[in-house]
C-alpha positions in Angstrom: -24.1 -48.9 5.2 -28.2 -48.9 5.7 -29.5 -45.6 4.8 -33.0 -44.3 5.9 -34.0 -41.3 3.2 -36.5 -39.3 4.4 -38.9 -37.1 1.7 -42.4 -35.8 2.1 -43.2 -37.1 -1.3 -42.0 -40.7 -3.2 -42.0 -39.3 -6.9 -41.0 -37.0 -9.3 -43.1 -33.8 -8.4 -40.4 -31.5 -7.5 -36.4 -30.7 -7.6 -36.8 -32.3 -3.6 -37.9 -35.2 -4.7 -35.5 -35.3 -8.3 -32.8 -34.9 -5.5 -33.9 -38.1 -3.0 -34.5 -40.2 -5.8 -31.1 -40.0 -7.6 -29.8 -40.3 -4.1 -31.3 -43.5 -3.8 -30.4 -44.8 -7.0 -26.7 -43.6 -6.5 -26.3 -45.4 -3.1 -27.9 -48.7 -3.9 -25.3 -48.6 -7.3 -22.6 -48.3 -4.6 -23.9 -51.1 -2.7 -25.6 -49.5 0.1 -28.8 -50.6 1.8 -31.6 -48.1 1.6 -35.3 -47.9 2.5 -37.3 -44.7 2.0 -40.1 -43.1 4.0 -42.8 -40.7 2.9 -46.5 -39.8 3.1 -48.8 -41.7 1.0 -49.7 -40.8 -2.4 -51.6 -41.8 -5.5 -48.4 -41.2 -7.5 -45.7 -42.8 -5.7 -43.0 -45.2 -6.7 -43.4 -49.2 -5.8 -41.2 -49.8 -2.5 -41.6 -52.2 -0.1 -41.3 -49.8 2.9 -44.7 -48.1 1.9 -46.4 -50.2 4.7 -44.7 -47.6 6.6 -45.9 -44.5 5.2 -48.2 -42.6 7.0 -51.6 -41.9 5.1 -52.1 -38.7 2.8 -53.2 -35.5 4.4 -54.8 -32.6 2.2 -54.6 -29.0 3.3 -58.0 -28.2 1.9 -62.0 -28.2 4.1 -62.5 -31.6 5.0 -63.1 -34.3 6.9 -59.1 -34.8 7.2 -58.3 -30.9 7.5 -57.9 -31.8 11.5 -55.0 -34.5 10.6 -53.8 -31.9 8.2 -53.4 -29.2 10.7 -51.7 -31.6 13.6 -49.0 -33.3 11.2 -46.7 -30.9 10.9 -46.3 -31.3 14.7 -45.8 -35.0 14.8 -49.3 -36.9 15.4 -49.3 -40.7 16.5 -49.5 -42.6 13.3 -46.1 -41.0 12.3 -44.4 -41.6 15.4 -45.5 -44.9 15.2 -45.1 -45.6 11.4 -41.9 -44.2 11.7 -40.7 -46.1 14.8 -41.7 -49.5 13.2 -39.4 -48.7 10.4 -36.6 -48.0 12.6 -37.4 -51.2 14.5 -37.3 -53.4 11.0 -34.9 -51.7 8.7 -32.0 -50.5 11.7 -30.7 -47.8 9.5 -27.4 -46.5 10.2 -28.2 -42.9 9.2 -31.6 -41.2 8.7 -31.0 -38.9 5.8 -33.9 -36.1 5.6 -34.9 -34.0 3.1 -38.2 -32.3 2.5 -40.0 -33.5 5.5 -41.8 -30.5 7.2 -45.8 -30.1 7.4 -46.3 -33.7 5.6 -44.4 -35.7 7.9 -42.7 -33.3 10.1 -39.2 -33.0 12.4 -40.9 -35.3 14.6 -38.7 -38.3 13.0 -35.2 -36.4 13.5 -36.2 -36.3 16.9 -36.8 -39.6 17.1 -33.7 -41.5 15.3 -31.6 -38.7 17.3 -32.7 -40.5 20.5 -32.2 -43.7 19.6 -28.4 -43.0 18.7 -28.9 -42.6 14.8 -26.7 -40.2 12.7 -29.0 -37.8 11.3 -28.3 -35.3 8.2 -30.4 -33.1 6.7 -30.1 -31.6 3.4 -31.5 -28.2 3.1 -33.7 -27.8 -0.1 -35.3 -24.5 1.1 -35.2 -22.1 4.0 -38.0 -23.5 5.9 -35.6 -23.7 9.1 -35.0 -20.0 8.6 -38.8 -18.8 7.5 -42.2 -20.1 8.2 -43.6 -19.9 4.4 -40.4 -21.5 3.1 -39.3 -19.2 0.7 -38.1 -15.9 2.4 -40.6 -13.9 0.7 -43.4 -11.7 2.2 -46.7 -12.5 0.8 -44.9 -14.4 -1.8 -43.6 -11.4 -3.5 -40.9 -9.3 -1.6 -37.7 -10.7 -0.1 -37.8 -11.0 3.8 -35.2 -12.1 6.4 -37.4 -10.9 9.2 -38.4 -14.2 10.9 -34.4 -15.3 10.7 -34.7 -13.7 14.3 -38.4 -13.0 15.3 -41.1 -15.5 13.9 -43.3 -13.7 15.4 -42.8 -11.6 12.0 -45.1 -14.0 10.1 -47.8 -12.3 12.1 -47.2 -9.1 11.6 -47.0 -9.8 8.3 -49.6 -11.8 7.2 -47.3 -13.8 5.1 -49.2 -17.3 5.2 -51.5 -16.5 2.1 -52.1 -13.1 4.2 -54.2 -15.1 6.7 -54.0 -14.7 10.5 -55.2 -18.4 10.9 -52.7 -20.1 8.3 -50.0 -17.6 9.5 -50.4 -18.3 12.9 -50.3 -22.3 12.7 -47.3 -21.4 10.6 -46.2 -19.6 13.7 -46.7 -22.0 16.2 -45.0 -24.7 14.0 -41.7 -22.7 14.1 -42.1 -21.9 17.8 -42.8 -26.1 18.5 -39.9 -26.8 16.2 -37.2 -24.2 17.3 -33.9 -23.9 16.1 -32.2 -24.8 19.2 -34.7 -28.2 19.2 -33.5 -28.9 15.5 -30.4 -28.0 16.2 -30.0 -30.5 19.1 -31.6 -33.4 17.0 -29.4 -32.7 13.6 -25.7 -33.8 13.1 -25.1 -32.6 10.2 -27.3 -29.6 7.8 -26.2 -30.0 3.8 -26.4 -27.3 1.8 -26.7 -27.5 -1.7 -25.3 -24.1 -2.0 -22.5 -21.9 0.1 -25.9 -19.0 0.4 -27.6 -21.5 2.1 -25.5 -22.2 4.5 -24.6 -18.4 5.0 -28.3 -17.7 5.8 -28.4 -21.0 7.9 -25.2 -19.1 9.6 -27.2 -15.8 10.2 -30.1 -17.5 11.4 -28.0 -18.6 14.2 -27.6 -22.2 13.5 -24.5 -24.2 14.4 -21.9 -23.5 11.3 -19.8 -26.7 12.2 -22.4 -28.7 11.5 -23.5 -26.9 8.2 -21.7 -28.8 4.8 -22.0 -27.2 1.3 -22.5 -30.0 -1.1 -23.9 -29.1 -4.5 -26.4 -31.2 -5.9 -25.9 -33.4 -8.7 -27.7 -35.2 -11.9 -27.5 -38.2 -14.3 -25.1 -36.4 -16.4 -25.3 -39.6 -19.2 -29.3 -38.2 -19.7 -27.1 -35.1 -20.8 -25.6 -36.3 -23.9 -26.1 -35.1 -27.3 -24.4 -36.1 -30.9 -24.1 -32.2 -31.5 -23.6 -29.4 -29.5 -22.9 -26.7 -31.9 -26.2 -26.9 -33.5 -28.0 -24.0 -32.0 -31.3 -22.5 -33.2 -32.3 -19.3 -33.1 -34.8 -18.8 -29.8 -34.0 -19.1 -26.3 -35.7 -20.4 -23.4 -37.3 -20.6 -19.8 -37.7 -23.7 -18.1 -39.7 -23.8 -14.7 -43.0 -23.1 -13.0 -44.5 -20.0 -13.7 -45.4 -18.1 -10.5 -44.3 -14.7 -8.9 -41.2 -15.8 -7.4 -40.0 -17.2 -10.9 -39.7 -13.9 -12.1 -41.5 -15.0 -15.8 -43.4 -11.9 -15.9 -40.5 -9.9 -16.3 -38.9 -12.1 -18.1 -42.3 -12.0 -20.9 -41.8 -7.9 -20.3 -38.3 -7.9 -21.4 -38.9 -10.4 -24.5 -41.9 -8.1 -26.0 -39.5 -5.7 -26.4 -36.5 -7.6 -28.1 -36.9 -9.7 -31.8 -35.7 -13.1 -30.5 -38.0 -16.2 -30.1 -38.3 -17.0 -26.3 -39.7 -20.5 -25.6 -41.7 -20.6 -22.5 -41.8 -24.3 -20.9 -43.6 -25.0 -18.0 -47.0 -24.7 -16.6 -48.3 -22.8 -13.3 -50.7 -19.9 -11.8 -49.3 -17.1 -13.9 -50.0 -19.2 -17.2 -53.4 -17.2 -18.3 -52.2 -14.2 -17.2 -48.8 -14.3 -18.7 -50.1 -15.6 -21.9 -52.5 -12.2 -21.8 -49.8 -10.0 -21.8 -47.0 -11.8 -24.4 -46.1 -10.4 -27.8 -45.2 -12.6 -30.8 -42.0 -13.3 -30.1 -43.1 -15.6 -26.9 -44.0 -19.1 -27.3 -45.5 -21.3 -24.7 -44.9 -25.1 -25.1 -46.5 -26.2 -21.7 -45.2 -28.6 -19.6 -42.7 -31.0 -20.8 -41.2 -34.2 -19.6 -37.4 -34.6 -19.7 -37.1 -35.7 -22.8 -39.1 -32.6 -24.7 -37.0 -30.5 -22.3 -33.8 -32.0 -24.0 -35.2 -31.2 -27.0 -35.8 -27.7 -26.6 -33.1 -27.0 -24.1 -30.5 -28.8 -26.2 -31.4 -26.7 -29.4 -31.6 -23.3 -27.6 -28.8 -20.5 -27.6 -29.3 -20.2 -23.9 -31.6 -20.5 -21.5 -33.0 -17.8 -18.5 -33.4 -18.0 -14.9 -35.1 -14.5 -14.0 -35.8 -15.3 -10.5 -36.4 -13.0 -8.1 -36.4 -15.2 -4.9 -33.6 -17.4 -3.1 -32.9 -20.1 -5.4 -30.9 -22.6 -3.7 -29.4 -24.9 -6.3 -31.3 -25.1 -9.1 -31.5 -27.9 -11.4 -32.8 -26.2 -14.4 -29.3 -24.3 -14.4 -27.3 -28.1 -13.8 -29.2 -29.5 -16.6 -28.9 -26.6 -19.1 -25.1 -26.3 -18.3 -24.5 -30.4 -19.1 -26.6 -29.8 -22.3 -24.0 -27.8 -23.1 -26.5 -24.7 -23.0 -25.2 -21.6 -21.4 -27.6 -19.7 -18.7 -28.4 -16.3 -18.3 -29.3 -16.4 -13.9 -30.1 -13.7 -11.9 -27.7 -12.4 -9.3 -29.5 -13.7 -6.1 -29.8 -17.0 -3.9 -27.2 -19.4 -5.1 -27.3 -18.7 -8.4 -24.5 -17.0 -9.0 -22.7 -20.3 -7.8 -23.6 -22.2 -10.5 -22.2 -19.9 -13.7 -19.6 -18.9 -14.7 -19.4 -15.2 -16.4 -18.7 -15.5 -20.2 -17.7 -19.2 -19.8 -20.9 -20.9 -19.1 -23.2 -18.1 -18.6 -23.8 -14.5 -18.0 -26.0 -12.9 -14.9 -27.9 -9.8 -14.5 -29.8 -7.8 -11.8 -32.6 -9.9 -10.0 -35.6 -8.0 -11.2 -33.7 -4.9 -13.2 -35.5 -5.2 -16.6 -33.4 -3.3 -18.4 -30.4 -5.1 -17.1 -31.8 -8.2 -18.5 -32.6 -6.9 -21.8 -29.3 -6.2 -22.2 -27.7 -9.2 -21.3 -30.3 -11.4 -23.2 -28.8 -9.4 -26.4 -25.2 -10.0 -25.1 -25.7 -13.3 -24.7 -27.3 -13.7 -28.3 -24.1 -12.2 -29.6 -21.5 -13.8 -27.5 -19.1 -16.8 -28.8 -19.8 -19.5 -26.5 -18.4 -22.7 -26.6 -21.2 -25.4 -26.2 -19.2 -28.3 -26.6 -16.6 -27.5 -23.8 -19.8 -26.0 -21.5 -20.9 -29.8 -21.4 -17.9 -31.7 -20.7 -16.8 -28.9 -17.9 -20.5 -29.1 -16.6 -20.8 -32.7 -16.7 -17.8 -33.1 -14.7 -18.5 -30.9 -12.4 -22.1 -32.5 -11.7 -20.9 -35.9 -12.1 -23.2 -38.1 -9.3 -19.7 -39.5 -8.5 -18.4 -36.3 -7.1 -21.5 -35.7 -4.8 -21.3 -39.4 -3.8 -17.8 -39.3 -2.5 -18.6 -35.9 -0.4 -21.6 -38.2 1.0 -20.6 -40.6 2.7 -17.8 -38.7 3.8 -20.6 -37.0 5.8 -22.0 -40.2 6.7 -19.1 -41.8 8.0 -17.6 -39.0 9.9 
């Protein structure tokens, strides 16, 4: 088959991008024909198909803020980039992923008319909520806009601006869901709460598919599981929605090590306000993150927004490293309680702190977390359900 994926960006700057990229390696193993489209960027990947790419736009004062502010509504050099690539490559599906503001639903629209299959996986709730990640002003969880955009006005939730919420506004009025809807065959959904909210939002539930993401489980491997060290960790961005300032909260006031990787806005601050027992290690590349990860009793994901399907939780889990999640978003998918993991109250302190020290105590079996992980993550898995979607 010739696939078209679709992502706003062409590298490894975010789990939507992690996502298209083993796509595309796991479809050309299987023989496939793929070409790739996305915005230009300093730090993309080599491809031939980045003739096609329409130019980089900056949301920041500037002579491009005017090309900034009309892309996410289709302009003329992505209709036209896009359509030239359609012309040479003749895909027989257009798979999207993160495509909205950068590029825009423009090019659904457009392989829709011209016959194309079109699927779209679902890496956050964009469809559902104007700032993407169904929380007002980035701290509280909302599902207002599910049924009245017009919330994100009333709200303030773009950066509390009337001017960036209301172009938010007037993007989800221009790109409704009964237009997606009509342009879409198929919506995949890396988790089963996904595709519930997808379902309360009023979109079409035949043509939403659960389909859990998946990972080079081989980058995975270790000699030794059962060599664990005495700290946990969190891996991830530190920001509000992460849920890291509880999580530093909670540590101060327990006697294990907690290893803090990652970078973000809450860095200085959260630095401020740490006791002894926190170390920050900064941003790591995969294999520092192995490292770390690999070594750790378990690892944290305090969030306290909708995770969809989290990678840090896929990886940790094929390191043989058991997770301690929150109970919101899809989490709760991804663990198993007392097998591969434990879960707590989304933003309930005290609930944490006690599972952190239950999961310090509890016998888990690192070795068999792995091999039951790796399986169940295996690329091989998530290919078959594919193209099953593909071809049907």
């Amino acid at each position: 088959m010739k696939i078209l994926l679709a992502n706003k960006f062409y590298y490894r700057r975010g789990g939507d991008c992690v996502c298209t990229l083993n796509l595309e390696k796991l479809l050309r193993q299987h023989g496939h024909e793929v070409a790739v489209f996305a915005m230009q960027h300093p730090d993309n990947l080599q491809t031939p198909w980045s003739k096609y790419f329409p130019s980089e736009v900056k949301f920041k004062p500037g002579i491009g803020m005017v090309e900034a502010l009309m892309r996410p509504f289709g302009t003329k050099e992505v209709r036209r980039k896009f359509t030239a690539l359609l012309d040479e490559f003749q895909p027989d599906v257009v798979h999207l992923n993160n495509i909205h503001s950068q590029l825009s639903p423009v090019i659904a629209q457009i392989a829709h008319q011209r016959g194309i299959k079109v699927v779209w996986t679902l890496h956050d709730y964009k469809l559902l909520c104007p700032r993407y990640d169904c929380l007002r002003n980035g701290k509280i969880p909302c599902e207002d806009c599910f049924s009245d955009k017009r919330m994100v006005l009333r709200h303030r939730c773009m950066k509390n601006s009337r001017l960036a919420s209301y172009l938010s506004y007037w993007e989800a009025v221009a790109w409704s869901r009964e237009c997606l809807d009509a342009c879409t065959d198929l919506f995949v959904c890396p988790s089963r709460f996904v595709a519930e909210k997808m379902k309360q939002g009023g979109f079409d539930s035949e043509k939403l598919k659960t389909v859990c993401n998946f990972i080079d489980t081989e980058k995975c491997r270790c000699d030794d599981y059962t060599q664990r060290e005495e700290f946990y960790c969190f891996v991830g961005r530190l920001s509000h929605e992460k849920g890291v300032s509880t999580l530093i909260k909670t540590a101060n006031a327990l006697p294990y090590k907690l290893m803090v990787i990652g970078g973000g806005p809450l860095e200085t601050d959260l630095k401020a306000m740490a006791g002894s027992q926190v170390e920050f290690v900064g941003f790591k590349q995969w294999e520092g993150i192995k490292k770390l990860v690999g070594k750790a009793r378990f690892t944290v994901i305090p969030s306290e927004w909708y995770e969809n399907n989290p990678l840090s939780v896929i990886e940790a889990q094929c390191l043989g490293t058991p997770v301690l999640g929150a109970r919101i978003g899809g989490i709760p998918e991804l663990i198993e309680e007392n097998r591969t993991g434990m879960m707590f109250e989304s933003r309930n302190a005290e609930d944490l702190k006690q599972k952190i020290e239950s999961m310090m105590r509890f016998p888990f079996n690192y070795e068999e977390i792995a091999e039951r992980s790796r399986e169940r993550y295996h690329a091989e898995n998530y290919y078959r359900q594919i193209v099953e979607l593909y071809q049907g």
